[in-house]
C-alpha positions in Angstrom: -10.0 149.6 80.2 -8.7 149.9 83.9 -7.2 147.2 85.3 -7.0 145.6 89.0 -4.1 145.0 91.1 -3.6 141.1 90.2 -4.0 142.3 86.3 -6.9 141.3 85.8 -10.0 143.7 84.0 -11.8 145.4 86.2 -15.1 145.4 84.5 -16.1 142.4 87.2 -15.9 144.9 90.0 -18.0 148.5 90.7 -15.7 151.7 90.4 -16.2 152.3 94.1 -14.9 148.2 94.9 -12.1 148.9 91.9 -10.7 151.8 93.7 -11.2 150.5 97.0 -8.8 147.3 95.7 -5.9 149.8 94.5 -6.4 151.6 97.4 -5.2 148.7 99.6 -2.9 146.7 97.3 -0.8 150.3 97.4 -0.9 150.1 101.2 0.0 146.9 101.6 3.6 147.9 99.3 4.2 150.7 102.1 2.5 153.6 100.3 0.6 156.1 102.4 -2.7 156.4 101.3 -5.3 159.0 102.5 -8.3 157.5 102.1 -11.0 159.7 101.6 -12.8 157.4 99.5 -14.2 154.4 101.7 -16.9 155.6 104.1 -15.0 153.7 107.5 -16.9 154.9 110.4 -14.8 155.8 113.0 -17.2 156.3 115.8 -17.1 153.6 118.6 -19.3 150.6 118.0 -22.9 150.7 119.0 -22.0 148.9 122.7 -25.6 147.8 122.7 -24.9 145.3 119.7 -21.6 144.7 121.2 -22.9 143.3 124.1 -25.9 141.6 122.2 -22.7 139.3 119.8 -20.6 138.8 123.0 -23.8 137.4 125.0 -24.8 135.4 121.4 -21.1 133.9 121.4 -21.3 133.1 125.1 -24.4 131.0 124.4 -23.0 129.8 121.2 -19.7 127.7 123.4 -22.0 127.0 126.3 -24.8 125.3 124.1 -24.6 121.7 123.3 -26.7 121.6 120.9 -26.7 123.6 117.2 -28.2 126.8 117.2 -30.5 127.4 113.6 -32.7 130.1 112.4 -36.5 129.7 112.5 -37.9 131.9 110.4 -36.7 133.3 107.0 -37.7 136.8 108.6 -35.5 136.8 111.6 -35.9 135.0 114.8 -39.3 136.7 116.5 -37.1 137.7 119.7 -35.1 139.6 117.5 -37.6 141.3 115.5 -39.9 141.9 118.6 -37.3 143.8 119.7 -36.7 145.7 116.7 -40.5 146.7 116.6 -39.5 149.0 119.7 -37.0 150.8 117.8 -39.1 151.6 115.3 -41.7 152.9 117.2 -39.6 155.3 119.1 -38.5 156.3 115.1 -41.3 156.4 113.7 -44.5 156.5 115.8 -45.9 153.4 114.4 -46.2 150.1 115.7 -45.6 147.2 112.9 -46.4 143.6 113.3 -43.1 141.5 113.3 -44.6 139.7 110.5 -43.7 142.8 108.7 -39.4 143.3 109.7 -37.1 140.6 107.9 -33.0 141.0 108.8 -31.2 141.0 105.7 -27.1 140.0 105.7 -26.4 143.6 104.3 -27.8 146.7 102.8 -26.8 144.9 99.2 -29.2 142.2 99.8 -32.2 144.8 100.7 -31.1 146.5 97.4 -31.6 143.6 95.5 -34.6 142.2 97.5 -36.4 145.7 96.8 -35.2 145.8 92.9 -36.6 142.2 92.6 -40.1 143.0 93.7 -40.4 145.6 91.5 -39.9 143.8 88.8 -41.7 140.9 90.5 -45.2 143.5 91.1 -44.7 145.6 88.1 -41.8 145.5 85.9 -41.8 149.4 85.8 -38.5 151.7 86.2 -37.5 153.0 89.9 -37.6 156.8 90.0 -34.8 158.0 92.7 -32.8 161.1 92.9 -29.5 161.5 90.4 -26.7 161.5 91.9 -27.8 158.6 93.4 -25.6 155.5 95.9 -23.7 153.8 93.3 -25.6 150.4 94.6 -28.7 151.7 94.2 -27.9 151.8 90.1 -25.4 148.7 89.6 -27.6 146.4 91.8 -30.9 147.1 90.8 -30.0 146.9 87.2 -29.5 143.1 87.6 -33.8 143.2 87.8 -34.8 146.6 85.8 -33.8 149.9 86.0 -33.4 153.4 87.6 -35.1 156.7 86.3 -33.5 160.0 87.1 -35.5 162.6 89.5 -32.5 165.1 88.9 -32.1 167.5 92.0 -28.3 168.2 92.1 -28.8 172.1 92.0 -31.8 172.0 94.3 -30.8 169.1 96.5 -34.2 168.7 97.1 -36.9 166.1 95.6 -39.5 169.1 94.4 -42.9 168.7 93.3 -41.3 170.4 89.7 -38.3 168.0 89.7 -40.4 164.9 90.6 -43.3 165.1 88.0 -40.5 166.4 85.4 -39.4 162.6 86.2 -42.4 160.8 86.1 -43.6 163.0 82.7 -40.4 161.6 81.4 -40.7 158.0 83.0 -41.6 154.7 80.7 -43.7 153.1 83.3 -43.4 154.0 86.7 -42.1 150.8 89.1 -41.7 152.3 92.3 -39.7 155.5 94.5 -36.4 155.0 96.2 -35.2 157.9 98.3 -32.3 158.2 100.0 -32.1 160.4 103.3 -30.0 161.5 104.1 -28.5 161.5 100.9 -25.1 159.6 99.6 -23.2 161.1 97.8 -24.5 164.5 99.1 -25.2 164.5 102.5 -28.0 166.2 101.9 -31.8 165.9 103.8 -35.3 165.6 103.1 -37.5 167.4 105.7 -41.1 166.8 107.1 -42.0 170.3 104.6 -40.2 168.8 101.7 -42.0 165.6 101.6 -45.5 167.0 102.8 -45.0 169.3 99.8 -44.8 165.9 97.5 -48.1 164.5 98.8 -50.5 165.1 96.0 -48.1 163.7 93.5 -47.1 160.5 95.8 -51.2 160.2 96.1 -51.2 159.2 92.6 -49.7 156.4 92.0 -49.8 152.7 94.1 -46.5 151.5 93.8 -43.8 151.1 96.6 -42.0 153.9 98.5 -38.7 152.5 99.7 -36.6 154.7 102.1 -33.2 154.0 102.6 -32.3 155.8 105.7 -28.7 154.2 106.4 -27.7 157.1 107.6 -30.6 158.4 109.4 -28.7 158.4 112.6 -26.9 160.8 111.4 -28.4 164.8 111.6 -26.1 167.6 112.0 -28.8 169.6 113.6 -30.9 166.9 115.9 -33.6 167.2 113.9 -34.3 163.5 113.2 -37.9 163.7 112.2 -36.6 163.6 108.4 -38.4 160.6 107.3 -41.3 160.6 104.9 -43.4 158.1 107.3 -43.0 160.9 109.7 -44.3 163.4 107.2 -46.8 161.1 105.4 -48.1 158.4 107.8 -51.1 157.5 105.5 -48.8 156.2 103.2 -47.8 153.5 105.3 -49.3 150.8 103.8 -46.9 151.6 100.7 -43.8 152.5 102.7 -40.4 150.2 103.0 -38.0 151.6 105.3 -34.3 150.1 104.8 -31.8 150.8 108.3 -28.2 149.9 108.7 -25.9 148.8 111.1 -22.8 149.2 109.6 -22.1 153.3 108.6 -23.7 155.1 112.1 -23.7 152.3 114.3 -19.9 152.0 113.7 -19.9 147.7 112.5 -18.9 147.8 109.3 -18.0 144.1 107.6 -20.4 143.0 109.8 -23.8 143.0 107.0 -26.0 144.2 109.3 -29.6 145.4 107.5 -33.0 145.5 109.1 -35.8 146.5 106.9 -39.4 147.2 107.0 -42.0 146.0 104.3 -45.6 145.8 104.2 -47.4 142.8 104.4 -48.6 143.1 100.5 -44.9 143.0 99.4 -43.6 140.3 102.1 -44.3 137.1 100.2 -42.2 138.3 97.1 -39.3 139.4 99.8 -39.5 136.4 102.1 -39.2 133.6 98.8 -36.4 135.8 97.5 -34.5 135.6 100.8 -35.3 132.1 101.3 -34.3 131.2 97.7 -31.0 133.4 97.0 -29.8 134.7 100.2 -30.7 132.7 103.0 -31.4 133.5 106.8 -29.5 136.6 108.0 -27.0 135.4 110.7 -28.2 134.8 114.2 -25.6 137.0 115.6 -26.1 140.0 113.0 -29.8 139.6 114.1 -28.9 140.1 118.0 -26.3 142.8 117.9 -28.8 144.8 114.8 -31.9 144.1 117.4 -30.2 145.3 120.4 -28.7 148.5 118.9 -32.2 149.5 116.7 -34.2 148.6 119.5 -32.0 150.3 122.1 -31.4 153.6 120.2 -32.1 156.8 121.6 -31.3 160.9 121.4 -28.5 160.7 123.5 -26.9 158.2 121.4 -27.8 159.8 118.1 -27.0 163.1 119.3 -23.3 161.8 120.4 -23.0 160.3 116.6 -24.2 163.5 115.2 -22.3 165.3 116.4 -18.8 163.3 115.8 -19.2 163.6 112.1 -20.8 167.3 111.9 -17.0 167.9 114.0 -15.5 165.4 111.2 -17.2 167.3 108.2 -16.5 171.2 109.6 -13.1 170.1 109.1 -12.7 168.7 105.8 -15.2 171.7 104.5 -13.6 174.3 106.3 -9.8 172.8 104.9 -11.2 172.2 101.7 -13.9 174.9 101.2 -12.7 176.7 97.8 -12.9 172.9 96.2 -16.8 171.9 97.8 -19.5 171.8 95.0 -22.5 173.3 96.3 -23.7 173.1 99.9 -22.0 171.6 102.7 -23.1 168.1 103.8 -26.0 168.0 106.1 -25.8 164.1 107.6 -23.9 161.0 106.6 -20.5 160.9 105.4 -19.8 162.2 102.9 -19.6 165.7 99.9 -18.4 166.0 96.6 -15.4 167.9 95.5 -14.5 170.0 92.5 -10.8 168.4 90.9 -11.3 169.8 87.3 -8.2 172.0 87.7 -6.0 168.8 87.1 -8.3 167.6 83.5 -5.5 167.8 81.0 -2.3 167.6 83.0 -0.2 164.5 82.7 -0.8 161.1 84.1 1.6 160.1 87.1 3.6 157.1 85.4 2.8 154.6 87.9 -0.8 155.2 87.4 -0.1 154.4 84.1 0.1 150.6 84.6 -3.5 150.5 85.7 -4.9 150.9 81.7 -4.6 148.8 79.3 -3.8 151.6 76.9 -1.1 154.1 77.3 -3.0 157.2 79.2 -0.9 160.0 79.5 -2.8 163.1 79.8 -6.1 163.4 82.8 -9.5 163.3 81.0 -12.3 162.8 83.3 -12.9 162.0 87.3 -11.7 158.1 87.0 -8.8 159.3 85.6 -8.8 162.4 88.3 -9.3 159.1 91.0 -6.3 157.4 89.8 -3.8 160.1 89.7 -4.7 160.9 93.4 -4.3 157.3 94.4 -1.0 157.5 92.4 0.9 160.3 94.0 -0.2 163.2 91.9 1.2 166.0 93.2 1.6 164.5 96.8 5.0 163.3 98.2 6.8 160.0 97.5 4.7 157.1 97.9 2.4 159.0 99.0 -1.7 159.2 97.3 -5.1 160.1 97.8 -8.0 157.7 97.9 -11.1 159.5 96.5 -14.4 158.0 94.4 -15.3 159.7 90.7 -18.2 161.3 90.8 -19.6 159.5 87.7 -20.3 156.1 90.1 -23.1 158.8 90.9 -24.7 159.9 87.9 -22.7 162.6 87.4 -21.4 163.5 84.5 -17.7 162.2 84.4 -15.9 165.3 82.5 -17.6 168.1 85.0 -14.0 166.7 87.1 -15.8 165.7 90.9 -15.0 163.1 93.3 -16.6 161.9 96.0 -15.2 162.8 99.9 -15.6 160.4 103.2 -15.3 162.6 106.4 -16.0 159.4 108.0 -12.7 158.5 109.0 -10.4 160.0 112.3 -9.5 163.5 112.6 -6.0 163.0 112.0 -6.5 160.9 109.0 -9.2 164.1 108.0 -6.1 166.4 108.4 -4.2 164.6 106.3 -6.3 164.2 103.7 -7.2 168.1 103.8 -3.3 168.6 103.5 -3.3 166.5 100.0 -6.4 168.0 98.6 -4.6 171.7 99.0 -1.4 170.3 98.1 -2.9 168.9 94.7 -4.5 172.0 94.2 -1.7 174.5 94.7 0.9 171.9 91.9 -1.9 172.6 89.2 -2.0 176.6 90.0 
């Protein structure tokens, strides 16, 4: 058993959150960490949501009176003006009856897992590895079924029925694209290719595209309502404002759902979450609605810079292909399985561990100094958060943070690599 900074278990917390914790306790005693494990966008804040939560304070000291929500769903100002974003998207024009803000990505999660146990009570087939949310929230309502693409990095008509063939009862599909942890993309082809088999079955499609402003080669036509339009009716599409759009801590979540599923969505967000903040609605209105090439292209094009770097430093560790979009690759560490512990990182079990078995333990020699200077540790995320199986040695790698921060953390990765030589 691992345990947290204040020495407590740290079975209440995800792996991703656990590490996140040591990463900062560490900091805050004067260690320098080089954290490649929290995707922290370092891109410039959307200015169009800027403006939208100065202009929302402004009115909020002016006002005499309170300011509330209206609607469950999102004021209709707001999602009126999110309906333009996702026409220039998408191509389609949906009723705001059918957009609800959410306080966070985590809420949509929830909200989507919910309703498919609400409609159906079926499992929810998604790519493995899959976003370490995807699994540990939706397991609170049912549970995930492997579509397992990590040597094609591609959802193929072979993988996908291999899935389904193998599935209990089918609850719904959750694809991620671009992909996290991978970084990799589903294309117009790809999906067109997965038509017949999607045909089949009447159950939702839910997209999480929180990285979709993010395409190393400006090809942004990646989504499966681009590829698929009669499926529509079926069709959830999750956006964030908090990875591309450069807000993180501030929850902002704007998703699509079809009028069929709303009323199982709209009591769960009435019930258990509650109206998304007025001011998360503005700024995520202004910046969706507002969005453009130019401003994709310029966000792009940071993190393709930000990820050449890292790969190119790093290449001899990547596992598989470079990243395509988003923020992030996974690494090959299995040279350290077997070498000995750092002693400090010691102190995080509750058992004696002395010798490196798996990619936790891989995570928390980094953090600890192994092989690195003084005081001095990598932050990184083990693979098995993922899927992945834990003794294959890989961690997940942000490029998401400042390209001095990226150097440093390229110098570590080498200099961890060339101690266990």
């Amino acid at each position: 058993m691992l345990l947290r900074p204040n020495w407590t278990k740290s079975s209440t917390l995800t792996v991703t959150q656990f590490v996140h914790e040591w990463t900062y306790a560490l900091e805050k005693k004067g260690w320098d960490i080089a954290d490649a494990g929290r995707g922290r966008p370092s891109f410039p804040a959307d200015i169009d949501a800027v403006d939208a939560l100065n202009a929302y304070a402004y009115a909020l000291v002016k006002s005499r009176e309170a300011l509330y929500g209206t609607s469950v769903l999102g004021e209709k100002k707001h999602r009126e003006r999110a309906v333009e974003g996702f026409y220039k998207e998408y191509g389609l024009e949906f009723p705001t009856y059918e957009l609800i803000f959410t306080p966070g990505g985590q809420f949509g999660i929830a909200a989507m897992a919910n309703l498919v146990a609400h409609i159906n009570g079926g499992y929810i087939l998604t790519p493995r590895p899959w976003y370490v949310n995807h699994e540990v929230i939706s397991s609170i309502y049912t549970k995930l079924h492997p579509i397992d693409f990590f040597t094609e990095r591609k959802i193929t008509p072979d993988n996908l029925q291999a899935a389904i063939d193998t599935c209990p009862k089918i609850g719904a599909f959750l694809f991620c694209n671009p992909g996290n942890p991978l970084g990799n993309i589903m294309r117009q082809k790809d999906w067109q290719a997965l038509a017949p088999i999607l045909d089949k079955y009447d159950v939702p499609i839910i997209l999480d595209e929180a990285f979709a402003e993010i395409v190393f080669d400006h090809d942004y036509k990646i989504s499966l309502v681009h590829a698929l339009p009669h499926l529509a009716d079926r069709i959830i599409i999750m956006r964030s404002g908090t990875k591309a759009l450069g807000l993180p801590g501030e929850r902002l979540a704007l998703q699509r759902v079809p009028v069929k599923y709303m009323s199982v969505i709209e009591e769960f967000q009435s019930r258990l979450i509650g109206n998304t903040p007025l001011s998360g609605q503005a700024a995520m209105a202004a910046a969706f609605g507002n969005m453009s090439m130019d401003k994709k292209t310029a966000i792009s094009d940071y993190y393709k810079s930000n990820a050449d770097l890292l790969v190119n430093a790093t290449k001899n560790m990547l596992v598989g292909s470079a990243p395509e979009g988003g923020f992030y690759f996974i690494s090959d560490f299995s040279f350290m399985l077997g070498h000995h512990m750092p002693e400090s990182a010691r102190a995080a079990y509750t058992t004696s561990k002395t010798i490196i078995e798996n990619d936790i333990d891989i995570c928390m020699a980094l953090m600890f100094g192994f092989g690195q200077a003084a005081n001095s540790g990598l932050g990184t995320v083990p693979a098995s958060c993922f899927g992945i199986d834990g003794t294959k040695g890989n961690v997940r790698i942000s490029f998401s943070a400042g390209r001095e921060d990226l150097q440093q953390i390229a110098v570590r990765m080498n200099q961890v690599r060339k101690f266990c030589a």
